[in-house]
N, C-alpha and C positions, 0 to 999 in steps of 0.2 A: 470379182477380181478387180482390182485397182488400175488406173489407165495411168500415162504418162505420155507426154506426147513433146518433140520437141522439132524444132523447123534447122536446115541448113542449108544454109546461100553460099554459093562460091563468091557472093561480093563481100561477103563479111567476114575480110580476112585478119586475122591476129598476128601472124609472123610465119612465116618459113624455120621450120624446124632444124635448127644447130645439130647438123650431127653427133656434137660432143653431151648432148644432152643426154646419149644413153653409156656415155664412160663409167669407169666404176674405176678400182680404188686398190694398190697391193701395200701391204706396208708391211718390216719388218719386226711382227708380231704373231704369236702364235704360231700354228705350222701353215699361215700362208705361205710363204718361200719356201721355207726347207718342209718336206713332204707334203707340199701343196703343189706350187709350178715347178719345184725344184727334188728329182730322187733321183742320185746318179747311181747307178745299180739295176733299178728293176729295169724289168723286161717289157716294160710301158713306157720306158722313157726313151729320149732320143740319143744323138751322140755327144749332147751338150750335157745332158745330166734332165731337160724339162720335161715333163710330161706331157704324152704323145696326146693322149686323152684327154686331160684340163685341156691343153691347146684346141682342140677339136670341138669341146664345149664352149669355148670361150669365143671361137669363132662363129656358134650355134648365135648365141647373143649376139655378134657382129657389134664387138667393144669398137668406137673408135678412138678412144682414149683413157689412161689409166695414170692414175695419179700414184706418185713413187716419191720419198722411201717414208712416208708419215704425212700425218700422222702425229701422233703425241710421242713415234720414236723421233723422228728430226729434231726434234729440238736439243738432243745431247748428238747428234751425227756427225760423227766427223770423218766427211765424206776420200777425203785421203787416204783411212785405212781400207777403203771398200775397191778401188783400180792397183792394177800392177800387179806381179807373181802373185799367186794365190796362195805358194807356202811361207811367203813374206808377210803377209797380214794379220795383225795382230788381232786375237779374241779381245772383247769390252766386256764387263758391264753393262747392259743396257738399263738404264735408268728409270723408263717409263714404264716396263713392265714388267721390269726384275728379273731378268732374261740373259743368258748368256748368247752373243754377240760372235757369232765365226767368223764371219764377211766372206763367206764364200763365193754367196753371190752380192757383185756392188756395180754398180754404174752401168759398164760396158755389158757389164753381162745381163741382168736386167734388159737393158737397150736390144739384146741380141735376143733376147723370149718375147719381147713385145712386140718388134718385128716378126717373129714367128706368129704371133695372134692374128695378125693384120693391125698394131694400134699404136699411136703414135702414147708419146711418153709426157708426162705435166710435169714436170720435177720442183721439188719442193726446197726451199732453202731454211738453214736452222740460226732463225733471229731468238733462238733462246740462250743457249749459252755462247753463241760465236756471232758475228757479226759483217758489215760491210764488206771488208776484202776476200772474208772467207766466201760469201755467195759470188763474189765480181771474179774468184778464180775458179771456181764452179763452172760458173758459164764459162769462163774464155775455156777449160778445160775442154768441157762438149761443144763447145758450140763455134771457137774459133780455127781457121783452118788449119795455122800452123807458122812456124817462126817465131811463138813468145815462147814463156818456159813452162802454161802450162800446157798450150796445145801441143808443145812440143813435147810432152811428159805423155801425153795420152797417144801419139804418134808411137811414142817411144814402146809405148803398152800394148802395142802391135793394130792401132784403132786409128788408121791413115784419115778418112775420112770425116769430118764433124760428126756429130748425131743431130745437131741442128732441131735441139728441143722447143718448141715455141711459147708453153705456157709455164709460167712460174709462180708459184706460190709464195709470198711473200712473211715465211714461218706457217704457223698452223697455233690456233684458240688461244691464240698470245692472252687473251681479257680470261683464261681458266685458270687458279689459282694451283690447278694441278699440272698445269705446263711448266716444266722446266723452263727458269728464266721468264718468267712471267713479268709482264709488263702494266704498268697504268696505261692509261689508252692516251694520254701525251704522249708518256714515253714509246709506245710502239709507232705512236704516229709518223715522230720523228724519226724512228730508224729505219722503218718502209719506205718513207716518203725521202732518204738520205740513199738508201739504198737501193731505190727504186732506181733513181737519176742516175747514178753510177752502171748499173745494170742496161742502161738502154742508150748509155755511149758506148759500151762495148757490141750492145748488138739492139740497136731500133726497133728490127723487126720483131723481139718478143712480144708477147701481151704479158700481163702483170696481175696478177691477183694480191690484193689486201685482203688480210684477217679480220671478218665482219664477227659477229659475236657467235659460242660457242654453241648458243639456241636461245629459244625464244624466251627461256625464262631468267637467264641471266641476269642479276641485280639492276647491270648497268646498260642492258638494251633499253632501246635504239641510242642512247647518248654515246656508247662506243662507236657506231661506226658515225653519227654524225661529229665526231672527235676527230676521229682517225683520217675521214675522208679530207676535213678541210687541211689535212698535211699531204694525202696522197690524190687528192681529185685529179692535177694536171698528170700525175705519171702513173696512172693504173688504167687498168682495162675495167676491171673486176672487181667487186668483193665477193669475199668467201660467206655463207652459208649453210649451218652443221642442223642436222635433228635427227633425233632418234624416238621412238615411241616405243611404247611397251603393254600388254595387257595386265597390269600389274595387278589389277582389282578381280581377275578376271568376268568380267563383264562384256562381253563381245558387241554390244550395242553402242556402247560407248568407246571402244576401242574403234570400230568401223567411224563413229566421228570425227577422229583425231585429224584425216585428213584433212578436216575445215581449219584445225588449225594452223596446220601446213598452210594453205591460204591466205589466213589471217598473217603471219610470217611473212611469208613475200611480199605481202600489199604493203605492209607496213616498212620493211625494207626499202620499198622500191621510194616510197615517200621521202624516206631519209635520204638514200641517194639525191632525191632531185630537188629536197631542201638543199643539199648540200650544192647541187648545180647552181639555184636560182640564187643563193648566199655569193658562189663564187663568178654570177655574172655568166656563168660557163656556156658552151654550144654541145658539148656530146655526152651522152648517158654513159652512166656508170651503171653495168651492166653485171648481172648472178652468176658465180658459180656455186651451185650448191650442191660443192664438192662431195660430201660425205651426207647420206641418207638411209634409212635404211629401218628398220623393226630390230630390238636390240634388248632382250631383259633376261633371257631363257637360260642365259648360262653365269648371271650374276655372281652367285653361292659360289659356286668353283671357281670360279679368276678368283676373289679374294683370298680362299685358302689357297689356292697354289702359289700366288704374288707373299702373301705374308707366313705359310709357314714351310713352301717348297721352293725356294727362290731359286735364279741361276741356272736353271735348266740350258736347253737350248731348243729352242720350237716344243714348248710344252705346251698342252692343250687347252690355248686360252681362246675367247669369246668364240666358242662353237654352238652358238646357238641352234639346235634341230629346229626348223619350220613348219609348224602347221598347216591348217589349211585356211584358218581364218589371218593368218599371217599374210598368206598369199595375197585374200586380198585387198587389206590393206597396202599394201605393195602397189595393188593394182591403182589404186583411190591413190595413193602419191604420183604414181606415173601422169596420172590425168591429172593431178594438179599442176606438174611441170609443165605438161603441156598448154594448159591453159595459159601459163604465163610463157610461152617462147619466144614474145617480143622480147624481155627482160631477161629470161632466163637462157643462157648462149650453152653453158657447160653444167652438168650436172654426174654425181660419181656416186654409183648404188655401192655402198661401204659396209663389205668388205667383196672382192672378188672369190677368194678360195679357200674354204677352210674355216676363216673368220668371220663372224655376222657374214654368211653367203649363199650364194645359191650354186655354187659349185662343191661336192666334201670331196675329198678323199679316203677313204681307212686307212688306220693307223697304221696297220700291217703292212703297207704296202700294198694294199690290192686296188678294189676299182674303184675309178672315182662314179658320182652318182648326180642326180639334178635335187636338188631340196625343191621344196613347192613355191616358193616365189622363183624360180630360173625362168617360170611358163610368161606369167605374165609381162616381168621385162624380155624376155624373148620375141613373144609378139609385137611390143610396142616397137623394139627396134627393131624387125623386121617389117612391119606394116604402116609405122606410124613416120614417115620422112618423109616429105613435101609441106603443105601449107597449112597452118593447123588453120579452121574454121570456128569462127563464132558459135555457138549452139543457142541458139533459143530456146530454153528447155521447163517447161512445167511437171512437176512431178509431188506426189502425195508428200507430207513430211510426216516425221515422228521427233519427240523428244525423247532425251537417254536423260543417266544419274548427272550428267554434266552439261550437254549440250541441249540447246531448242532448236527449233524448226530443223532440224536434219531431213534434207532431201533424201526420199529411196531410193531414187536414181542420180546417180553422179555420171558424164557421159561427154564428151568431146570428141569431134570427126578431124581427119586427118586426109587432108586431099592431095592425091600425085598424080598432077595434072601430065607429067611424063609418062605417066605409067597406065594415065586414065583409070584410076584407082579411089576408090573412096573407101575410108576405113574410118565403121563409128568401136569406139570403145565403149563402155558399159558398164557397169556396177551396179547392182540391185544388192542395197545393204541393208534391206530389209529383209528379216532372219527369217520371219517366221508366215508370212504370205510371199505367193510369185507374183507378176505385174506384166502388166501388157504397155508396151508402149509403142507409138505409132511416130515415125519419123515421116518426117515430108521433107522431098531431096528434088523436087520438082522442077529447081535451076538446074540439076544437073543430067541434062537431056540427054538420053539413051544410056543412060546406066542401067544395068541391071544384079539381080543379086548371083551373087558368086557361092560364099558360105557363111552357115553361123559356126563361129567356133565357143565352146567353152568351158571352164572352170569352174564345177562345181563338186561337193560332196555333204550327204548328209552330215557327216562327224564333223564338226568344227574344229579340232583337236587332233583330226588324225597327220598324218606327218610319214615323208617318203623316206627310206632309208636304201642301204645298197644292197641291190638285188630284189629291193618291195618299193618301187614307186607307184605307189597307190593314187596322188592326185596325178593325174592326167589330164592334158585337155583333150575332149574331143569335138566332132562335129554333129550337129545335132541339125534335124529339119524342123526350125522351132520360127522362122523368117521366112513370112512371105511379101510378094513384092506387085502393086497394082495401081496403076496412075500417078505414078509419080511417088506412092508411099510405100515403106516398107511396115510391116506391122511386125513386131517380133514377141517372144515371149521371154522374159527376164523371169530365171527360175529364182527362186527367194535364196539370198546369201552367193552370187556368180560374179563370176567376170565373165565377161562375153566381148564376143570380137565379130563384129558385123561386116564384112567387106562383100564391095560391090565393086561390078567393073563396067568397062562402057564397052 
């Protein structure tokens, strides 16, 4: 059997983990909203019309934050038809994915389910087709207390108190040529960096997100955000950060890599930001949100013929991708790449929440909602994974794939709460076809002992939960034992694993 072995010091700390790291993402597309958080009728929902169940799941995650209304819908949003009587709201067009538009649920209502989750709201503004004063009345709308005309319009709307949103998106993949209102990355520079300023006389306290590039393989990365930034350095918190992957080849070897590039991604971002720091003389880091992430290929075929020969619907069945189990985890191998970077990385949004690229579904029918196989492993991380993330010093066998060399078999990062006097290593043995032993030494961390192994595995690579057949499951397994300071555990080949210790 193969050994791996890796060391973890409470002196070798990386960052105190962002709670917004494990946010995720609702946007009006597919049936996320309308029979995803939203069925007013069934006998599962509440007296608002949301689902008693998604609500219960989504608490399961313990979201602290969700990114609303786009997405690649924001950028035609015009957020005025979405507040106010509800039989006063005009249906759209939705542009982005060829959707008819209720506005059933807009703003206030939204604000009033995300409070029911427990999760505070990111709101996104639309620098595709609209501009400046339209985001500067946005905010005073939410965010002012009252006495101008548009807090006074949301008062009006029976909504007395602000929502007092704190993070804002500054558009969304403005550098895709499939955004609406798509911009050069001068031209966005300057309307973030114009509307940025505007935005934060009306209210200081926000943070700011810029539109970094759509992914990593876009023509114009990194020169778009070192573009963009020297217009928006002094008035942002953040750039945004988008990636999806997919088994397209199906090749599972090489898919389980793809996380490296996730890495690659960040490093190189971060670079840029702090070119862009050292270019502007600067003192504070520009910092990630890497709002939208996620595994995204499985339901390609069907969005296109529904967008191009069934248009107009209203919540038709688009990016419902079903999740496998080598889906999951990859999922997992992302999660541990964000945390590897938590100095840098503040907010990050698994895209989509419900229905849509998610780990939440609903049926169609109106019946139950279900967990797909990636809910497990972001479940655990945001449960387990809050306090100080730890250095890993980690030696592990490698293998080469059709794409990648040196691929590590274990991928693995510890997560210490020091309130909780908790230690939590995470895991990944992405080698398919052998299991691994690997031997931790946690020896700084005197009188811990082992708690549980939990985890995520199944022979079928392929196999996939559905409602009423959740087949992946995690369980707990006696696979971790604990002697001088080391834990020695067995990583079964192709797992996520969840190692927590207590003191």
């Amino acid at each position: 059997m193969k050994n791996a072995s890796m060391v973890i010091d409470k002196a070798f700390k990386i960052s105190e983990v962002d709670p917004r790291i494990y946010g995720s993402f609702i946007e009006h597309l597919g049936r996320a909203v309308y029979d995803g958080i939203y069925q007013p009728g069934n006998s599962l929902s509440d007296e608002d019309g949301f689902r008693r169940d998604v609500i219960d799941m989504v608490k399961e995650l313990n979201v602290p934050i969700v990114r609303y209304p786009g997405g690649n819908f924001v950028s035609s949003f015009v957020w005025e038809d979405s507040v106010g009587p509800i039989e006063l709201r005009p249906r759209r067009l939705e542009l982005a994915w060829r959707s008819l538009e209720k506005n059933e649920i807009g703003i206030n209502e939204f604000a009033k389910w995300a409070k029911k989750a427990g999760s505070d709201v990111m709101m996104a503004v639309n620098l595709g087709t609209r501009g400046i004063a339209d985001a500067c009345n946005l905010l005073e709308y939410c965010n002012h207390p009252g006495g101008t005309k548009y807090s006074d319009m949301r008062i009006g709307h029976g909504i007395e108190k602000p929502h007092n949103i704190k993070v804002w998106c500054l558009g969304n993949e403005m550098d895709g040529p499939w955004q609406l209102g798509h911009k050069t990355m001068e031209e966005y520079g300057r309307l973030a960096e114009e509307t940025a300023k505007a935005m934060k006389l009306i209210d200081p306290t926000i943070e700011l997100v810029s539109c970094g590039s759509s992914n990593l393989d876009m023509p114009t990365f990194p020169e778009w955000e070192a573009t963009t930034l020297e217009h928006t350095y002094d008035h942002v918190d953040y750039v945004s950060m988008h990636q999806y992957y997919g088994n397209t080849n199906n090749d599972t070897e090489d898919f389980l890599a793809l996380s490296d590039n996730m890495d690659l991604f960040i490093r190189s971002v971060i670079s840029t930001c702090d070119f862009v720091k050292a270019k502007k003389r600067g003192k504070k880091n520009i910092n990630i949100s890497f709002d939208e992430w996620n595994v995204w290929f499985h339901s390609n075929e069907t969005d296109d013929d529904i967008m191009e020969k069934h248009p107009w619907q209203i919540a038709p069945p688009l990016l419902e991708d079903i999740y496998n189990f080598e889906d999951a985890l990859l999922v997992g191998l992302m999660l541990i790449t964000l945390l590897k970077h938590a100095d840098r990385v503040k907010i990050a949004c698994l895209a989509q929440l419900v229905n849509v690229i998610a780990p939440i579904m609903t049926e169609r029918d109106g019946g139950e909602a279900w967990r797909q196989t990636i809910f497990y492993p972001f479940m655990h991380a945001s449960q387990y994974g809050r306090g100080v993330v730890l250095q890993p010093v980690l030696d592990s066998p490698v293998h080469d794939t059709l794409e990648h060399e040196n691929v590590t078999d274990v991928v693995s990062v510890a997560v210490w709460n020091e309130a909780k006097e908790e230690l939590t290593v995470f895991a990944v043995n992405r080698n398919i076809n052998e299991d691994l032993k690997l031997l931790i030494d946690i020896r700084s961390l005197e009188g811990y002992q082992l708690a549980e192994h939990i985890v995520l595995e199944n022979s079928d690579m392929k196999i996939c939960n559905s409602a009423g057949a959740e087949l992946v499951v995690p369980k707990t397994v006696p696979r971790s034992a604990m002697e001088d300071g080391k834990v020695t555990s067995l990583l079964g080949k192709a797992s996520w694993n969840v190692i927590r210790l207590k003191k």
